[in-house]
Backbone as a ProteinNet text record, in pm:
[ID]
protein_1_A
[PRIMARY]
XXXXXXXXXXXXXXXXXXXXXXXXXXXXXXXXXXXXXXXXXXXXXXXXXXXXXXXXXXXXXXXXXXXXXXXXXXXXXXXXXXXXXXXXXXXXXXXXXXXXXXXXXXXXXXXXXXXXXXXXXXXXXXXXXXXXXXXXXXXXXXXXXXXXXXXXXXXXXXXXXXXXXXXXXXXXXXXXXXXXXXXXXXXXXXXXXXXXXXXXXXXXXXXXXXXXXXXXXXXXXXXXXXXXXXXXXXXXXXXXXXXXXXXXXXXXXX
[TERTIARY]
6594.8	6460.3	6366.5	6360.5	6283.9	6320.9	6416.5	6502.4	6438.5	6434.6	6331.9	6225.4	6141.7	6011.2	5974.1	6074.2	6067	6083.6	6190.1	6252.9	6146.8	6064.2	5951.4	5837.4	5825.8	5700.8	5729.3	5883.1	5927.2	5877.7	5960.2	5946.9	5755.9	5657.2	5556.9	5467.6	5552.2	5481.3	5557.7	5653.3	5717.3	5649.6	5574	5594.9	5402.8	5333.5	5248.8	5117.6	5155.4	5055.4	5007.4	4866.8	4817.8	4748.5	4743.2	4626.9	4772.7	4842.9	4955.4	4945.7	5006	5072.6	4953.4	4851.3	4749.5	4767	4717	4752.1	4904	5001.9	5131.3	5099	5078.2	5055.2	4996.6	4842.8	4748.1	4804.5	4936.4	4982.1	5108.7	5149	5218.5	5272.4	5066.7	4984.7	4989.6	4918.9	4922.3	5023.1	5137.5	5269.8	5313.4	5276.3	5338.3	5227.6	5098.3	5026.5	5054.6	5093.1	5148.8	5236.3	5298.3	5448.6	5439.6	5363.1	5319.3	5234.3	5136.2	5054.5	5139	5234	5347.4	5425	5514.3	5583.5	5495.1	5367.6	5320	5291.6	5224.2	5225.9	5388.2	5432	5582	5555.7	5574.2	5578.4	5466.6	5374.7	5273.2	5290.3	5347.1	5434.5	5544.6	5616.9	5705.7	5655.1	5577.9	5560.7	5465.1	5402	5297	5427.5	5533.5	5641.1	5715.5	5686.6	5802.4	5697.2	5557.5	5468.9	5457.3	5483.4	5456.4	5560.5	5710.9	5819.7	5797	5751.5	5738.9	5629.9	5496.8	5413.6	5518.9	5616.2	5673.9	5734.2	5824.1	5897.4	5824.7	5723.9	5660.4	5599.2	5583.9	5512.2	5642.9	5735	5849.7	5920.8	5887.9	5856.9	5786.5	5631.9	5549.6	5594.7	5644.1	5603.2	5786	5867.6	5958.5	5889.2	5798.7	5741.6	5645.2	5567.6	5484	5577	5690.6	5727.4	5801	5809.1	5840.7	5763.4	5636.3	5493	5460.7	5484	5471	5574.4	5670.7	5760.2	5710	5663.3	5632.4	5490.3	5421.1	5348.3	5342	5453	5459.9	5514.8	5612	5638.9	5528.2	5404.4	5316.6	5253.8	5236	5164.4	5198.7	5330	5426.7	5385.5	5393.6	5397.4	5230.5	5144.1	5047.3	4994.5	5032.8	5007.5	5096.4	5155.2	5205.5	5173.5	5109.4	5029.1	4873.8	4843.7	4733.1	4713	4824.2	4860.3	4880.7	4934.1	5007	4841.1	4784.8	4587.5	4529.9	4543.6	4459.2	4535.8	4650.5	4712.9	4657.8	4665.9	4579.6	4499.8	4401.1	4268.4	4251.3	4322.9	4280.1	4344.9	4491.8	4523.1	4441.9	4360.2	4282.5	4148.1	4151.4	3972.2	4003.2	4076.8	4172.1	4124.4	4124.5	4111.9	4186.7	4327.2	4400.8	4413.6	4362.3	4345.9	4391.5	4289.9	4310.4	4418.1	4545	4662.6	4770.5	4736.9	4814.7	4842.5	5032.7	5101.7	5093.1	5159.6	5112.7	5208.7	5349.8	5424.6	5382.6	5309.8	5263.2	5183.3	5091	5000.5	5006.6	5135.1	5169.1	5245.8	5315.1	5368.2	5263.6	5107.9	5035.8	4929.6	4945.1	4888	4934.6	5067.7	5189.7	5259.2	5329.9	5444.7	5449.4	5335.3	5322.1	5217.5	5231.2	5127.1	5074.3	5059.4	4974.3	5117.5	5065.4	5233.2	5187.2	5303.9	5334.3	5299.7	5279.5	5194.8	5347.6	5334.3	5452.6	5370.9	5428.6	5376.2	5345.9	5273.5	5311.5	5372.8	5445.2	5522.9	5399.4	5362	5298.3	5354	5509.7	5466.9	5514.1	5555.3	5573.9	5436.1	5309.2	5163	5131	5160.8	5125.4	5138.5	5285.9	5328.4	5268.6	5276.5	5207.6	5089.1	4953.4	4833.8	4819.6	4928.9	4935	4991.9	5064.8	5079.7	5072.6	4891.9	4840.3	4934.2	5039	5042.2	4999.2	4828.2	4793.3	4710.4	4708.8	4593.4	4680.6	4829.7	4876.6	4894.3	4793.2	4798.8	4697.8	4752.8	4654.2	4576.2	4599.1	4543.1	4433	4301.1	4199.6	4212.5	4212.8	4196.1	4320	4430.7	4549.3	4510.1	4446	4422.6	4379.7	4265.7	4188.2	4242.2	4320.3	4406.4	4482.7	4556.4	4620.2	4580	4440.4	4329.2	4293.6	4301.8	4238.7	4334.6	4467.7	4544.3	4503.6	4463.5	4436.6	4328.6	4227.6	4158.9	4161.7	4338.2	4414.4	4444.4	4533.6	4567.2	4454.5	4358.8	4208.7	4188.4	4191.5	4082.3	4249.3	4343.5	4453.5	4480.9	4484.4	4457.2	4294.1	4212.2	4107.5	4100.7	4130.7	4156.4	4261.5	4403.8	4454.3	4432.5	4346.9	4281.2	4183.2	4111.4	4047.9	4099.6	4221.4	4269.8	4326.1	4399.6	4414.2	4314.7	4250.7	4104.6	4087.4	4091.9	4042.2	4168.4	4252.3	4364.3	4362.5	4396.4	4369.5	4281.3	4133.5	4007.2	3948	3981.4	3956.2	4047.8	4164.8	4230.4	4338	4404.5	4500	4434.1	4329.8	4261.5	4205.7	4148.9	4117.9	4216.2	4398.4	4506.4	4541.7	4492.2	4558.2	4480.3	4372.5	4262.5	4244.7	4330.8	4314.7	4475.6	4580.8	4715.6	4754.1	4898.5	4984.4	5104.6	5117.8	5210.7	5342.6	5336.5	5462.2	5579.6	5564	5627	5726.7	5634.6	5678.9	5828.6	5801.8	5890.4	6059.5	5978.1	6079.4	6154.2	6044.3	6159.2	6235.1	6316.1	6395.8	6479.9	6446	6494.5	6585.6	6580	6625.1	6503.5	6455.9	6380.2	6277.2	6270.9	6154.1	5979.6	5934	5790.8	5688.5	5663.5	5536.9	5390.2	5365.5	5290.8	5110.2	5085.4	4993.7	4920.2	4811.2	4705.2	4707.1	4706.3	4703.1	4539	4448.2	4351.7	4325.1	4354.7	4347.9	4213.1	4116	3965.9	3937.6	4000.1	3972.7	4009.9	4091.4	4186.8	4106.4	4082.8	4050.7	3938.9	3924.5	3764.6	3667.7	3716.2	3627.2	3569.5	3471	3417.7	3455.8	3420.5	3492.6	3647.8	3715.4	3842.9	3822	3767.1	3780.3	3696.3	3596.9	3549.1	3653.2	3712.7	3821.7	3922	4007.9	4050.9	4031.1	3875.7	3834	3815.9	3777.5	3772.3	3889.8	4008	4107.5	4173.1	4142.7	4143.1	4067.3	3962.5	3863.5	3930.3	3947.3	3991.4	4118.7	4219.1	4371.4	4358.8	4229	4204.5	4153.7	4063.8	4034.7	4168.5	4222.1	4340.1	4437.1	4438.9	4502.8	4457.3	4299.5	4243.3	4248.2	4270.6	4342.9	4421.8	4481.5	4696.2	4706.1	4605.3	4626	4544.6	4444.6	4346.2	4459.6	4526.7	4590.8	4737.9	4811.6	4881.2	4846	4781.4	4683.5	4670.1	4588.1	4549	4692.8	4789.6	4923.2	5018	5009.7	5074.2	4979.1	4886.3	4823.4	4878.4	4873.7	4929.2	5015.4	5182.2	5250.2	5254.1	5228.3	5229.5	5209.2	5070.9	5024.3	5078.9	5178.5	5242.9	5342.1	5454.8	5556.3	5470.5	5368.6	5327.6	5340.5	5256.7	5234.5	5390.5	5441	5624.6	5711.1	5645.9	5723.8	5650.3	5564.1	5447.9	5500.5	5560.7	5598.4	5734.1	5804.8	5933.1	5929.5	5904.4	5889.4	5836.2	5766.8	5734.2	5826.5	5947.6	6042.7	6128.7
-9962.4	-9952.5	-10051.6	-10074.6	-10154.7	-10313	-10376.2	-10509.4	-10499.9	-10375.5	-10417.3	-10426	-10328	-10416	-10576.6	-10540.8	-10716.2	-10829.8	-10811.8	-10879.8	-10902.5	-10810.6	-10846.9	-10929.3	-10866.6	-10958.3	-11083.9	-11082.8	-11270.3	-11364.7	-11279.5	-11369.3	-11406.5	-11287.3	-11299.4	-11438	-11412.8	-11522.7	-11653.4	-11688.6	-11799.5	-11829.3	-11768.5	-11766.4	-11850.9	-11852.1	-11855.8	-11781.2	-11622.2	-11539.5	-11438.6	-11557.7	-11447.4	-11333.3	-11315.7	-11198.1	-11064.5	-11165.9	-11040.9	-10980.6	-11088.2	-11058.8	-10972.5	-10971.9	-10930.8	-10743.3	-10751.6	-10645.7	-10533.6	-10607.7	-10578.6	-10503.3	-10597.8	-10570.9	-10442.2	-10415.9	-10291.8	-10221.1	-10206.3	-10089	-10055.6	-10144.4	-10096.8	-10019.3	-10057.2	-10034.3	-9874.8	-9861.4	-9706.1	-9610.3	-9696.2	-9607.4	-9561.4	-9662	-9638.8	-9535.5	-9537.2	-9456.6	-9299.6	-9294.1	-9191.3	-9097.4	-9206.3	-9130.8	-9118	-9181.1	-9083.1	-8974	-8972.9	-8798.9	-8749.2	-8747.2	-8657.6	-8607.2	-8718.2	-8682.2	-8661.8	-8643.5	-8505.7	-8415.8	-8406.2	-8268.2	-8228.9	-8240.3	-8190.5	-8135.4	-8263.8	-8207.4	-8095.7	-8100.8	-7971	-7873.2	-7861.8	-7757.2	-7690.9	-7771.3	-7748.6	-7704.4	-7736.9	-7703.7	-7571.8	-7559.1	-7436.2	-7305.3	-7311.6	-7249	-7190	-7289.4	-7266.2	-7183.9	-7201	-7115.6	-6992.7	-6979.3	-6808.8	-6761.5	-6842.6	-6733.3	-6756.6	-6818.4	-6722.3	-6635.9	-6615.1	-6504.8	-6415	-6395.4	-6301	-6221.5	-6323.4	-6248.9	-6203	-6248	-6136.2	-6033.5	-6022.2	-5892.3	-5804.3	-5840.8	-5765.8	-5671.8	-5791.7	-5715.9	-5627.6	-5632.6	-5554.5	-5441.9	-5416.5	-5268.9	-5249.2	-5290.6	-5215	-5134.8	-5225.9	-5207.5	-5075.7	-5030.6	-4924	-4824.2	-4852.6	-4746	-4681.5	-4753.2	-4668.1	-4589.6	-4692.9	-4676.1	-4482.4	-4472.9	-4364.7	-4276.1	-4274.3	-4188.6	-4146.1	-4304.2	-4204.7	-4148.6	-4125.5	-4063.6	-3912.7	-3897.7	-3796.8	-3683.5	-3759.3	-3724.8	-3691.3	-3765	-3716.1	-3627.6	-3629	-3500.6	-3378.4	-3353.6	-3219.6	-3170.9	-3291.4	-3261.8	-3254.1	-3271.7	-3236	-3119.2	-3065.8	-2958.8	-2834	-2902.6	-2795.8	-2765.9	-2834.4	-2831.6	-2767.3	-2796.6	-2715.7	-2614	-2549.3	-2409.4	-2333.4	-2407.9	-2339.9	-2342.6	-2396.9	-2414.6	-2308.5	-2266.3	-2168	-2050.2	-2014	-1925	-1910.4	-1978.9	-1932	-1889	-1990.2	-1947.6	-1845.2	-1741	-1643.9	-1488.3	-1562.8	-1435.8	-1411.6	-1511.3	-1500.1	-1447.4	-1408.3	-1365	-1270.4	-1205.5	-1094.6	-940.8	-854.9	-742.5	-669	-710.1	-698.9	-809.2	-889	-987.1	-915.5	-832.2	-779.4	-761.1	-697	-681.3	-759	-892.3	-1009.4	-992.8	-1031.3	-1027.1	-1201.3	-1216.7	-1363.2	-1443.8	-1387.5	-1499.9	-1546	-1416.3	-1458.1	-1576.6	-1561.4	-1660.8	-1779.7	-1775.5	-1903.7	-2017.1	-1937	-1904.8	-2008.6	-1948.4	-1974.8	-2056.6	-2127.7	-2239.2	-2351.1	-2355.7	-2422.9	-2477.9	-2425.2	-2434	-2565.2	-2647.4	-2744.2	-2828	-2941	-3060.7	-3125.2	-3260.6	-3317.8	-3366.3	-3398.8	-3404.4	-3609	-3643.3	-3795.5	-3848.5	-3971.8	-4088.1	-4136.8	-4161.4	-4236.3	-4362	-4494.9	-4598.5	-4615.7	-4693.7	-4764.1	-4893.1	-4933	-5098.6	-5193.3	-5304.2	-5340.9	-5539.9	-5548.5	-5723.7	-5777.5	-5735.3	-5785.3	-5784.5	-5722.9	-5723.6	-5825.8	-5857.6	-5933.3	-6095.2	-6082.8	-6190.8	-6259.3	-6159.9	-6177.3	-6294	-6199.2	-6223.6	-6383.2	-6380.4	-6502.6	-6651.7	-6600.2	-6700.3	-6803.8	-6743.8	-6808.3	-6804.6	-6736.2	-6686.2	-6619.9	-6497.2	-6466.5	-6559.8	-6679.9	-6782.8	-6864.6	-6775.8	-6803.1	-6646.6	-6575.9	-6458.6	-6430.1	-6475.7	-6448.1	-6334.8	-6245.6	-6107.8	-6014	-6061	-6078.7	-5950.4	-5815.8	-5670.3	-5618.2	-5686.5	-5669.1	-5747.1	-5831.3	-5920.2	-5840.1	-5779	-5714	-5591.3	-5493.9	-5386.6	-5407.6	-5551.5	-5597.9	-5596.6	-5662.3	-5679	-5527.9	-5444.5	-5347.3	-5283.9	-5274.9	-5247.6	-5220	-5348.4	-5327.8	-5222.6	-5165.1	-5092	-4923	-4895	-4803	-4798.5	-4902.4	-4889.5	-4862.8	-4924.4	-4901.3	-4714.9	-4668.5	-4569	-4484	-4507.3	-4358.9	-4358.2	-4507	-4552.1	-4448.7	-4483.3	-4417.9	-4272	-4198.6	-4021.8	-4019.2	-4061.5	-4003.5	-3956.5	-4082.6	-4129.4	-3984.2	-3955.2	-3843.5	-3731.1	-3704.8	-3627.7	-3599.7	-3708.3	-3709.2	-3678.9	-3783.4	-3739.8	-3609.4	-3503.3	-3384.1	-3318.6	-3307.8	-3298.2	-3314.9	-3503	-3605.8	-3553	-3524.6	-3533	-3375.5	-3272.2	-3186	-3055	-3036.2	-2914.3	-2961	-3071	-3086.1	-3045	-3096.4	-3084.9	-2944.8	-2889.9	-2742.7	-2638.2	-2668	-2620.5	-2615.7	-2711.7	-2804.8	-2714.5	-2656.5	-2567	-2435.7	-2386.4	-2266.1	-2215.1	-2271	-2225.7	-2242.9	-2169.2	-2233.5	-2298	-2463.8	-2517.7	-2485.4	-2447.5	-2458.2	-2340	-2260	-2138.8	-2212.9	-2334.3	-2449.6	-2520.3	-2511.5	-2597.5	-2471.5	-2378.9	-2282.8	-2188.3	-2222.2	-2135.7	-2200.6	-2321.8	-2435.1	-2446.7	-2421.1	-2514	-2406.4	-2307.9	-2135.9	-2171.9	-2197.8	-2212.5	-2097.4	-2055.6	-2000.2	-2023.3	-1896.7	-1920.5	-1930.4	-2058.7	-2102.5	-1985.1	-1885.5	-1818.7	-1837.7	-1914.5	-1946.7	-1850.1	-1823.9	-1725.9	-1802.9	-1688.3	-1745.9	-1659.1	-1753.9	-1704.3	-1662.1	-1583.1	-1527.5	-1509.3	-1493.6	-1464.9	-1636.5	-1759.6	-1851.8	-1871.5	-1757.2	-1843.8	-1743.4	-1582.9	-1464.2	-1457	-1436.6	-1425.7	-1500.6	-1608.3	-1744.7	-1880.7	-1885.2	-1939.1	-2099.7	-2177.2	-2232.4	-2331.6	-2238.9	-2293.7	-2264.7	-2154.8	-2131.3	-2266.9	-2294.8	-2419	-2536.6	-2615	-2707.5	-2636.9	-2532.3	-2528.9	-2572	-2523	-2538.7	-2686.5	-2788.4	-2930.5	-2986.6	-2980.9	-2995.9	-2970.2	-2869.2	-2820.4	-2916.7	-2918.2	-3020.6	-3164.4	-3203.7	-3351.4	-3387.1	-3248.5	-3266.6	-3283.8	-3149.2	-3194.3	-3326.7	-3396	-3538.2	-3617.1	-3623.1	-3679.4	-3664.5	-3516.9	-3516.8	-3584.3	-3572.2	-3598.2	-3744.4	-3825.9	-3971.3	-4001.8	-3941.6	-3934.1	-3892.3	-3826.5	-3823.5	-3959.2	-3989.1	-4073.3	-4211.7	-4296.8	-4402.4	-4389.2	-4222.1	-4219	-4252	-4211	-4268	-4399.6	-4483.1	-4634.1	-4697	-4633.1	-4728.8	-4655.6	-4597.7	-4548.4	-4628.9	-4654.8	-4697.5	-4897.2	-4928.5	-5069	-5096.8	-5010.7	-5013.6	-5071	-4920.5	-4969.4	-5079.5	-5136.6	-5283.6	-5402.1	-5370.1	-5456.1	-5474	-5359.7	-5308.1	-5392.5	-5349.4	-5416.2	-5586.3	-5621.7	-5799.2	-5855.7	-5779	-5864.3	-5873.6	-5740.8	-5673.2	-5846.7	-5904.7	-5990.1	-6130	-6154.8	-6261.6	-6298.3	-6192	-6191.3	-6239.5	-6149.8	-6188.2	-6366.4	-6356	-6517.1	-6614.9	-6555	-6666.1	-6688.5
-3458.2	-3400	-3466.4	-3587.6	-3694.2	-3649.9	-3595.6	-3550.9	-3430.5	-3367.9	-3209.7	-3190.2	-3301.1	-3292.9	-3342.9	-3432.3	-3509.6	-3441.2	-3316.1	-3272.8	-3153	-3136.9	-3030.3	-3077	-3212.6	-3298.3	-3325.5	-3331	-3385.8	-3195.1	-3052.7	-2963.4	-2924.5	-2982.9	-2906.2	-3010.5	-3134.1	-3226.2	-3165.3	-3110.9	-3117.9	-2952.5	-2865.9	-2754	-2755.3	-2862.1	-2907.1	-2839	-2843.3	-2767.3	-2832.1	-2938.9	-3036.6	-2961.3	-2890.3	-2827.6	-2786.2	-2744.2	-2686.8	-2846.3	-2908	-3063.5	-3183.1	-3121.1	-3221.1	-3140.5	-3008.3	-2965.7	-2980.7	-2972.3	-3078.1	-3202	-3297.8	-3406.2	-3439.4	-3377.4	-3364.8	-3346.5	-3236.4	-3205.4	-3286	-3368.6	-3480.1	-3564.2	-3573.3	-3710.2	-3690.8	-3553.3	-3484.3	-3501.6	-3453.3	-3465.5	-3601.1	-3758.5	-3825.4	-3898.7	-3858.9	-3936.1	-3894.4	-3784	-3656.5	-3758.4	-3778.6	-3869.3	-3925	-4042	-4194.3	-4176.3	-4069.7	-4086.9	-4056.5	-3921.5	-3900.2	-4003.8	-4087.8	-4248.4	-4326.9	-4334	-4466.5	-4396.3	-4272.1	-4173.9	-4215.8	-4177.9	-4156.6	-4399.8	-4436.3	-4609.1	-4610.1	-4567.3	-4634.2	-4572.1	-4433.8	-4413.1	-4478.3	-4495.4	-4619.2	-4733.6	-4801.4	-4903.6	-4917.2	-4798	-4756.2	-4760.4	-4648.6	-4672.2	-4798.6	-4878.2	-5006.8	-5098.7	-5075.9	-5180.2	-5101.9	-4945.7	-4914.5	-4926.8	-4958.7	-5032.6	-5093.8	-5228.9	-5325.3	-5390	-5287.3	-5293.1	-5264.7	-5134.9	-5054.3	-5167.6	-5251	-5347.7	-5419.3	-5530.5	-5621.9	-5537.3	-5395.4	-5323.7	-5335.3	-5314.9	-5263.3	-5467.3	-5552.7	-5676	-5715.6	-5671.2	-5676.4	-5621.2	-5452.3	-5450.4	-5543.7	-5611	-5652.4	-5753.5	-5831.7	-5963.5	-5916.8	-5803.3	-5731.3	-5725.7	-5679.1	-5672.7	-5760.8	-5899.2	-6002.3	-6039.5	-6080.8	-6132.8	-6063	-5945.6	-5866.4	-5889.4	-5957.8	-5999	-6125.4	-6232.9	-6345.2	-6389.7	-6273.7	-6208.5	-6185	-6114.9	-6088.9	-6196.1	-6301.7	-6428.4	-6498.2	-6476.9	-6589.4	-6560.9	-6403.1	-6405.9	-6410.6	-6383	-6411.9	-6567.3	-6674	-6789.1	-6835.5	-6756.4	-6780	-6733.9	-6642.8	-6561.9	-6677.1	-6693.1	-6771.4	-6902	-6981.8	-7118.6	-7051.8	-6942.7	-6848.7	-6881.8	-6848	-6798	-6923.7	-7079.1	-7139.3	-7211.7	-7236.7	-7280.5	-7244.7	-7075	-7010.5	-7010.1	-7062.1	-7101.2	-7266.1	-7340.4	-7482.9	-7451	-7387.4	-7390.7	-7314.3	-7219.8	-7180.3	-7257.9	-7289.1	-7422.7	-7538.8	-7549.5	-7714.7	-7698.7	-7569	-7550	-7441.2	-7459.8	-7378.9	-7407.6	-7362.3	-7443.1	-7504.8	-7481.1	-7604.2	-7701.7	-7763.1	-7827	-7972.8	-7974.3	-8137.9	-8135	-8101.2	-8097.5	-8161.2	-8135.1	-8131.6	-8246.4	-8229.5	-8398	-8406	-8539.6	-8627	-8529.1	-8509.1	-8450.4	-8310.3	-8213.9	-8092.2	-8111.4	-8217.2	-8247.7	-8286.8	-8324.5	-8329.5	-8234.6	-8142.7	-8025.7	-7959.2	-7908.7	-7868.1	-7904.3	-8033	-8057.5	-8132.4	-8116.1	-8150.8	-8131.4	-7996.8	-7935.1	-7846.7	-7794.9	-7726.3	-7814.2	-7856.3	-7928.9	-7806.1	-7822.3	-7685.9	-7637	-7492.8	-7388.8	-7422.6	-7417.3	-7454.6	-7313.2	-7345	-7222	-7172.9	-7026.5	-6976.2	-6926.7	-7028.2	-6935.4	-6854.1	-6729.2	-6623.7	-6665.2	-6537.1	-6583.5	-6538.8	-6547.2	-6505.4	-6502.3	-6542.4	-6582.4	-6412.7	-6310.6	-6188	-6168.2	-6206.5	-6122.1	-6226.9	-6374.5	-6428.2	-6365.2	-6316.9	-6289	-6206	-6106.9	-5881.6	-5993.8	-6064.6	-6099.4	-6156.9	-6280.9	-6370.4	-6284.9	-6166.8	-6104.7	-6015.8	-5965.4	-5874.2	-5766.4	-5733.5	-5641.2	-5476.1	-5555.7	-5463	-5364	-5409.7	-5349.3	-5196.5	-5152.6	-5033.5	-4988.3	-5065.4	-4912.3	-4784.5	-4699.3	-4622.8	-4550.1	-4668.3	-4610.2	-4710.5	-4711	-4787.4	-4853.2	-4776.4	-4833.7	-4907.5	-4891.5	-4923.7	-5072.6	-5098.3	-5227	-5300.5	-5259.1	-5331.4	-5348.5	-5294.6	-5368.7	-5433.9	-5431.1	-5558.7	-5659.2	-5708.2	-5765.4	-5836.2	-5777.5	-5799.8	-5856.4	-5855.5	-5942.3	-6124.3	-6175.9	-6309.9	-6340.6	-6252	-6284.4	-6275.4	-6204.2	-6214.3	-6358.5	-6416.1	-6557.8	-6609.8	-6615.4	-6732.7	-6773.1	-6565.8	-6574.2	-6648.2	-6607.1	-6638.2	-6827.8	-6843.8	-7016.3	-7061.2	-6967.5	-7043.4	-7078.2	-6925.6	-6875.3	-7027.8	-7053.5	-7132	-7294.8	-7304.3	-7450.5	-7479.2	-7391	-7354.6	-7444.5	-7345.3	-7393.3	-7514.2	-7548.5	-7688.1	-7781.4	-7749.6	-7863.5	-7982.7	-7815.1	-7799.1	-7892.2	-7906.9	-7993.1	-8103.2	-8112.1	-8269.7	-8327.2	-8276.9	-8338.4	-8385.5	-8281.5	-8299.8	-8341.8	-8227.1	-8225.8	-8315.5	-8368.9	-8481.7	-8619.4	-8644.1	-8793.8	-8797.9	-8689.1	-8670.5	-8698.8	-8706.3	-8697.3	-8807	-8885.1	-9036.7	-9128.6	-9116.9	-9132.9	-9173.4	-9047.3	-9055.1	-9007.7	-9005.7	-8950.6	-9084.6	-9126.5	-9220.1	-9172	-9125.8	-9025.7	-9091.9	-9282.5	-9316.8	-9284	-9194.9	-9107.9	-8974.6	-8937.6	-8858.7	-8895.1	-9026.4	-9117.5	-9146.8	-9191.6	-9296.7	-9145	-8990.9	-8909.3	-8880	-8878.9	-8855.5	-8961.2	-9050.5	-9173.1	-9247.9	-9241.1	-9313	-9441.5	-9483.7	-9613.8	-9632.5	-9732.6	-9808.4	-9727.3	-9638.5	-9624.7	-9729.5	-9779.2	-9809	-9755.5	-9885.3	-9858.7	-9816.7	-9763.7	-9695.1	-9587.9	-9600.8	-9523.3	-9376	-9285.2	-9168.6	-9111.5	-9067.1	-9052.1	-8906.2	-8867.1	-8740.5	-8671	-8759	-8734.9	-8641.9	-8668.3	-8636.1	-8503.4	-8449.9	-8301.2	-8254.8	-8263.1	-8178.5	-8142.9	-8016	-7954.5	-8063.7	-8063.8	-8182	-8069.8	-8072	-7971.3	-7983.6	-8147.9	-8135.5	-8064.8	-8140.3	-8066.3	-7928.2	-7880.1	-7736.3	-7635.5	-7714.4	-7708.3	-7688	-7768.8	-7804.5	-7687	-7740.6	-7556.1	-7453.5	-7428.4	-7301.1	-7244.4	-7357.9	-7356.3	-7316.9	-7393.7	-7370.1	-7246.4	-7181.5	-6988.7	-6927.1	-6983.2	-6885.1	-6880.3	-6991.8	-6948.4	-6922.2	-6928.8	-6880.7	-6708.4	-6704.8	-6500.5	-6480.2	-6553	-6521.8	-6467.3	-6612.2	-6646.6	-6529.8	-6417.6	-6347.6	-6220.7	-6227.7	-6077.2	-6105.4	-6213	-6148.6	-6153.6	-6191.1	-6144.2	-5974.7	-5905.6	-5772.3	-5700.8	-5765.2	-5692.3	-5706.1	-5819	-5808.5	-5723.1	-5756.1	-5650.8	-5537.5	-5460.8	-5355	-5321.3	-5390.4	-5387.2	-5385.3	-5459	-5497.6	-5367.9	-5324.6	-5188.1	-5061.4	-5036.8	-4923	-4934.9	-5114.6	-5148.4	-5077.6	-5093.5	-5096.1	-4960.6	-4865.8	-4722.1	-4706	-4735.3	-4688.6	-4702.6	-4852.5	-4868.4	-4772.4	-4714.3	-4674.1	-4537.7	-4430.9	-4329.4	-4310	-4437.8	-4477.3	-4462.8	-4538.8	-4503.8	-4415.5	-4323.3	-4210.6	-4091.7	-4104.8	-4025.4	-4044.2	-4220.3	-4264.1	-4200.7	-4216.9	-4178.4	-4055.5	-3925.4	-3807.3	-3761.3	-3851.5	-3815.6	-3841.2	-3901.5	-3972.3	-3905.6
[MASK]
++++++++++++++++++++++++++++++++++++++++++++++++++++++++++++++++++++++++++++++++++++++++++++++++++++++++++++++++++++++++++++++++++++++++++++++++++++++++++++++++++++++++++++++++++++++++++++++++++++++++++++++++++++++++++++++++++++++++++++++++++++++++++++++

């Protein structure tokens, strides 16, 4: 093809018909500029392509990473619900009207038997990744960005709710325990050993407003703690979908 235009440009020069030959030329010029927007149209297509697989793939990471995230989720809240329950069970045996009753081991039973329930991560380095990799800057689905986005402020608030709780533990009901319990009964019922004769002050747990206090804190922010374990379940279930939609859209186009 390159020999036939040439081969036209050599007869119109030899034929001496600059006007044909100038007009020639122009249209060349046309054709060849033609073909280079075409070959980077065609490259930035290409290359537009190769960056929405690989948004596609870190999306398709993400919801794996959601839907763990939502399993250990649901783990925490079992195990919180259940330190709940075992709180509002003290706190209603100890201000009971049989309260006075209570022998030492019940009592210990009941302010003992469960410490604070342990944090289950979330995973988070596939959302790290999507984020760190400029990635999201080929999605074309603005609200879908922004629940991505909004992700990190799930971790913040469920990091914060738990800290809460702890606190209330670390700060108050452990050193309050250290206080007035003798933990070394803790020790010697495990161990066969000798009880360490230590006073157990009972006046401190029974209809004691106090602790009933610290209890009650400890309830309060385990329900926090729970009401955003449902609220990010939520946000990270509606994600999911959107994500699950966005690929279901990508795909089809392919």
């Amino acid at each position: 093809m390159i020999n036939f235009f040439r081969n036209i440009r050599k007869r119109l020069a030899d034929d001496n018909k600059p006007l044909k030959y100038l007009r020639y030329a122009i249209g060349e010029i046309v054709l060849v500029v033609i073909g280079i927007l075409i070959a980077l149209q065609i490259n930035n297509w290409n290359e537009a392509r190769k960056a929405q697989n690989k948004t596609n793939a870190y999306l398709v990471m993400l919801s794996d990473e959601i839907k763990t995230n939502l399993e250990r989720l649901d783990l925490s809240k079992r195990v919180a619900e259940e330190h709940r329950d075992y709180n509002m069970n003290t706190l209603q045996v100890f201000n009971s009207d049989s309260a006075k009753t209570i022998g030492i081991d019940a009592l210990y039973t009941l302010t003992t038997s469960k410490g604070p329930f342990m944090r289950f991560q979330l995973s988070r380095s596939s959302f790290d990744d999507l984020i760190n990799s400029g990635a999201l800057e080929n999605l074309r689905d603005s609200l879908l960005r922004n629940r991505i986005f909004s992700i990190e402020a799930s971790f913040i608030r469920l990091e914060k709710q738990y800290n809460s709780v702890w606190f209330v533990w670390e700060q108050q009901i452990r050193p309050y325990h250290l206080e007035h319990l003798n933990e070394s009964r803790l020790v010697t019922g495990y161990r066969d050993l000798p009880e360490i004769p230590f006073e157990t002050d009972m006046d401190a747990f029974i209809y004691n407003r106090t602790y009933a206090n610290m209890l009650s804190g400890n309830i309060i922010f385990i329900g926090n703690y729970l009401i955003a374990i449902d609220d990010i379940q939520n946000n990270f279930a509606v994600t999911l979908d959107h994500i699950k939609s966005y690929l279901n859209k990508e795909t089809s186009k392919s």
